[in-house]
Every structure is written in C-alpha cells, then in structure tokens.
N, C-alpha and C positions, 0 to 999 in steps of 0.2 A: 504494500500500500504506500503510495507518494507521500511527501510529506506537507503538501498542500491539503488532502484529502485528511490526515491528521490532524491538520490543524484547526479545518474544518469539524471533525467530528471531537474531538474535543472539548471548541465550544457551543457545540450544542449539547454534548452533554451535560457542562456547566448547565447551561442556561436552564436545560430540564430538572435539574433538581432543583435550581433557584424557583422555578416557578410552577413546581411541585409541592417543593414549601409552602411558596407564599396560595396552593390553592387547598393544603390542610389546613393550614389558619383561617382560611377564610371557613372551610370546612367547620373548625372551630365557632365561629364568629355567628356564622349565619345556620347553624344545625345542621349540618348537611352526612348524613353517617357515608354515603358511598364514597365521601371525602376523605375520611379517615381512616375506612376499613373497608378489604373487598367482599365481603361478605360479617355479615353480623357475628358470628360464633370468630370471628378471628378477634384477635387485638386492635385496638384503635392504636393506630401512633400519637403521641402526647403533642400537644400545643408549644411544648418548650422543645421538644426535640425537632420539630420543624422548623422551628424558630431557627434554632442551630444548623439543620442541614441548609436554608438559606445562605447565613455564613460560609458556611463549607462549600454551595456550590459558586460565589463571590471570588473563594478562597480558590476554587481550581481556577478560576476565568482569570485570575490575575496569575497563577502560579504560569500556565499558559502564554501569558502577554511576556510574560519575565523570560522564559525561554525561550520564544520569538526575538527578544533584542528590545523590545518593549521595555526598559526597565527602572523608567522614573516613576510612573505613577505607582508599579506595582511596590517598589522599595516602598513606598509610604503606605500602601494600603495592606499588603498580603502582614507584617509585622503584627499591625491594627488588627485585625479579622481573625489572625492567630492568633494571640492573647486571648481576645473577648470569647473565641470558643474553646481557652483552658480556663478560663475564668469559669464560664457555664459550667463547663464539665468537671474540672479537675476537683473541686472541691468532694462533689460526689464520688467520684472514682478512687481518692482517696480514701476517704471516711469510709467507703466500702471495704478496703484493702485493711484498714485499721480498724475493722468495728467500730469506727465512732459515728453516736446517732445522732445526726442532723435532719433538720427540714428539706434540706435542697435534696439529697437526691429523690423525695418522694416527687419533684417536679419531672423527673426522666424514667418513673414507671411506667410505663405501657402497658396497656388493657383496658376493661372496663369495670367498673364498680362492681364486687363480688368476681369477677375473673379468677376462676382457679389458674392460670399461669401467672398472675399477678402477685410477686411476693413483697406484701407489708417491710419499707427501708431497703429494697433490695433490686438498684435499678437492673438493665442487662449488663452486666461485664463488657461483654463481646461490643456492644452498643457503643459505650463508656469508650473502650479500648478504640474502635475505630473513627471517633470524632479526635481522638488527639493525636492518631498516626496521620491525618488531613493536616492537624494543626500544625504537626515538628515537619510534615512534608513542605509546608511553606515555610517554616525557621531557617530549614536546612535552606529552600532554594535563596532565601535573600542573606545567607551566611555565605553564598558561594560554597558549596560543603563541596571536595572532591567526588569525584564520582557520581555527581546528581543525579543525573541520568537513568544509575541504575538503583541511586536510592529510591528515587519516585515508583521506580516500573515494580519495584519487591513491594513499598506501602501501595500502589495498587492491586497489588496480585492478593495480598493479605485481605485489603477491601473486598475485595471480591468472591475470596473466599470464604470470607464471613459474611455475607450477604447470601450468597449462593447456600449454603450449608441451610439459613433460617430458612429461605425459601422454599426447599425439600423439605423441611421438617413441615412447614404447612400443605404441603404438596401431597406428601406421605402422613401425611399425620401424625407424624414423631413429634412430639415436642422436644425431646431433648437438642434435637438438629438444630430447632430454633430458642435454644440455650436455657429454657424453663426446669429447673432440677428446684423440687418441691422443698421450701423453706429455705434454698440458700439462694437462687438465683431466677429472676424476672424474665419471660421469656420477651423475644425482640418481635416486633409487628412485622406484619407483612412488606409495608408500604415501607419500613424502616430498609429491609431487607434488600427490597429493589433500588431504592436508594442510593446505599453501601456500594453497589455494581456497579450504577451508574459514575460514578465519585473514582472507588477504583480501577472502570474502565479509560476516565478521562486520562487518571496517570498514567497507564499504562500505552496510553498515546505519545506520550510526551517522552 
C-alpha cells in the first residue's frame, strides 16, 4: 500500500473515532441507546470514556501531521491531548493497580445499572491500559524517541489486539475475551472494543 493511501486512511481513521465519540455523547445527551450499545444485553460504553477516545482520536490526527513533516502545531497540541488523557485515566489505572478506593474510576465503568459484567470500583484494565499506550504513543512521537516508527506500529498492534480479543468475547459470548473476570475486573463494551482497532489501526499506518 502507497504511502499516500496511508496517509489517507489514517486520517480517516482518526477522524472516525473522533466522531464516534462525539456521537456517544451525544448518545448520552439526547437518550439514544443504539448510541451506546449495539444491542441492549451488551454494555453501554461510558460518557467519560468517549469523552476520552475523542482525545485519542485528536491525538492520532496530530501524531499523523507530526510524521508527515507537519510539526509545529502538532509539538503544541499532541503534548496537551496526552496529558489530559493521563490525567482522565491515570489516576484510575492506578488506584486500581494499588487498591486504592476512589470516585474516579467509577467514571470509566462500562455497562448498565445492575450489569453482571459491571464490577463495583473496578474499571477494564485492558481499557485503562490502552488509553495510555495512545497517550506515551504521542510522548514518545514529540520526544523524537528513536525508532518511532516501530514504537507506534507494536502500541498499534497491542490496540488492536485488545480490541479485537473484547470483540470475540461478544461475538462468542465469552466474557472473559472481553476482560469481565467476576469481582476483580469490568468487562470492556462493544463500541469501546471497535474503537481500540480503529486507534491501533491508524498506528499501524504510520
């Protein structure tokens, strides 16, 4: 594949998660359930977690302009956009790793009220874990890190396979595929899943 055609699909990957996001929120906003979930008996994806893959698809559209040669606006922004989605996340992905009980990560539970994959304080790991391999994917590209190139293409292949994996467990009906393991860990939504692919498809262009 050219690297025209890369580039191109790239950002249109971006831009569909970005406006994927912004049409769970709105999903949010306005009631909309086939917004949040593809069928009723799945998981809803959360309000704050769309919130974030917003960020994240921002975050590949500039990671992308940076490696095109593009790299004034993106030095200012991919910095900005990575922070704010360790910020969201890191606090919980922590306090998870440490048992310590906070409010925040009950904002990155996925499901629906009474959901048996839904575990009380217990966001997805796997979730948690692929919003900040996005985040240090942009650290690294405006550190200039050696070998970017194929640091990006491994944090997309990880995306990916952690997307791909949740999306068989609803496919199959495994929950554990889609990371749900009863009282330790929250399974990840559907819509989160396809996400993930998206995001680690784009790196993997790059």
């Amino acid at each position: 594949m050219g690297k025209p055609i890369l580039k191109i699909t790239v950002r249109i990957l971006a831009c569909a998660v970005i406006f994927s996001g912004l049409a769970v929120i709105a999903g949010w906003e306005f009631g909309v359930p086939g917004l949040l979930s593809v069928y009723s008996g799945w998981m809803n994806i959360k309000f704050n977690t769309a919130v974030v893959f917003v960020f994240s698809g921002i975050l590949l559209y500039f990671i992308a302009r940076s490696r095109e040669g593009d790299v004034d606006k993106a030095q200012v922004v991919i910095p900005i956009v990575s922070l704010v989605i360790i910020l969201f996340i890191g606090t919980s992905f922590f306090s998870s790793i440490l048992g310590i009980r906070t409010e925040v990560e009950d904002l990155f539970i996925e499901g629906q009220t009474g959901s048996i994959t839904a575990v009380a304080g217990k966001p997805s790991m796997p979730m948690m874990l692929g919003f900040l391999l996005i985040a240090s994917a942009g650290l690294l590209t405006v550190a200039g890190a050696k070998t970017i190139s194929l640091k990006l293409k491994v944090t997309g292949l990880i995306l990916v396979l952690i997307g791909a994996a949740a999306a068989a467990g609803y496919l199959f009906n495994f929950p554990p595929l889609y990371y749900y393991i009863k009282g330790i860990n929250s399974g990840m939504a559907f819509y989160t899943a396809v996400l993930f692919i998206l995001l680690g498809g784009g790196l993997l262009c790059l």
